[in-house]
C-alpha positions in Angstrom: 22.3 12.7 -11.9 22.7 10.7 -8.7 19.9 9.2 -6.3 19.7 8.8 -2.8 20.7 5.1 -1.8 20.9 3.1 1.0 22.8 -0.1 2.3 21.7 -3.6 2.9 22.9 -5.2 5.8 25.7 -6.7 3.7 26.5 -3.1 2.6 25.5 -3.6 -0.9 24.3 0.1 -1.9 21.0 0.2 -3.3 18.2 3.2 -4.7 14.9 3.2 -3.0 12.2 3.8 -5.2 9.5 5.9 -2.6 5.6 6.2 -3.4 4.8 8.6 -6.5 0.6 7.6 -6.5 -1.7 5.1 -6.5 -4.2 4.7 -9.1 -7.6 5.1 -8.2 -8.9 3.4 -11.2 -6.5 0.1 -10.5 -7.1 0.2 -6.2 -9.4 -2.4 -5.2 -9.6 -0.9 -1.8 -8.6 -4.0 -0.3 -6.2 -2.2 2.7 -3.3 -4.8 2.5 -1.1 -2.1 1.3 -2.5 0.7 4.3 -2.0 -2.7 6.7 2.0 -3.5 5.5 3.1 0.3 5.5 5.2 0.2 8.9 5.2 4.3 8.9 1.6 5.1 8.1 2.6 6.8 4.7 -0.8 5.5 3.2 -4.4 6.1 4.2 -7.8 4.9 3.4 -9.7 7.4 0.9 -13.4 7.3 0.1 -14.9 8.5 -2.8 -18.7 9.2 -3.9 -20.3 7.8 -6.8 -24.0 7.9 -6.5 -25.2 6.7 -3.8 -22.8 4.2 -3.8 -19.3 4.7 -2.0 -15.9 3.0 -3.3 -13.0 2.8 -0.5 -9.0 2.9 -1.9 -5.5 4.0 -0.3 -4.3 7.6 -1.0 -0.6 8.8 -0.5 -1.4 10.6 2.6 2.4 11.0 3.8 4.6 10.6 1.0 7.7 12.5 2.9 7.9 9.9 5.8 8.4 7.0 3.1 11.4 4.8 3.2 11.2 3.5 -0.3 10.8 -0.5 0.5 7.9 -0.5 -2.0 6.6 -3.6 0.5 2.9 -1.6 -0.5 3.3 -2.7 -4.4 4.7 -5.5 -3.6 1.7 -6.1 -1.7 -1.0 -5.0 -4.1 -2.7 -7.5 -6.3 -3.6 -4.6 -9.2 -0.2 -3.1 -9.1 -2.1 0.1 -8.7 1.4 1.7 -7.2 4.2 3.8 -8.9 7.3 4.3 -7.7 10.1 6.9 -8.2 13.7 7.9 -6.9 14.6 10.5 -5.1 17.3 12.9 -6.5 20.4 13.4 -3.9 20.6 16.9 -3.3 
């Protein structure tokens, strides 16, 4: 079973991990994560819980990840999971 991977500059092969979810439950709503993406792969969300509203990120486009995790990285609640992507 092989992944994709990718090269660093220094063409050291590596295996992005790209954005499986983000729990709800964990997510603060805070946006630093929506804020870092650099390819709008994340998005706010809102949810209703009477009368009172709670913000938090959703994966809104998962397929135009690159896998630099720089969201996780980011978050404070480590709300994010990661996964690799099988090479096809």
């Amino acid at each position: 079973m092989s992944f994709i991977t990718g090269l660093t500059r220094g063409k050291k092969e590596w295996v992005p991990r790209f954005v499986k979810a983000i729990d709800p439950e964990l997510c603060i709503g805070c946006g630093r994560c929506i804020k870092i993406c650099a390819h709008d792969v994340l998005a706010p969300a809102e949810v209703d819980e009477e009368e009172s509203a709670k913000m938090f990120a959703t994966v809104a486009r998962a397929a135009d990840c690159i896998g630099c995790e720089a969201c996780g990285r980011t978050c404070k609640k480590e709300a994010f999971s990661f996964e690799p992507v099988l090479a096809s």
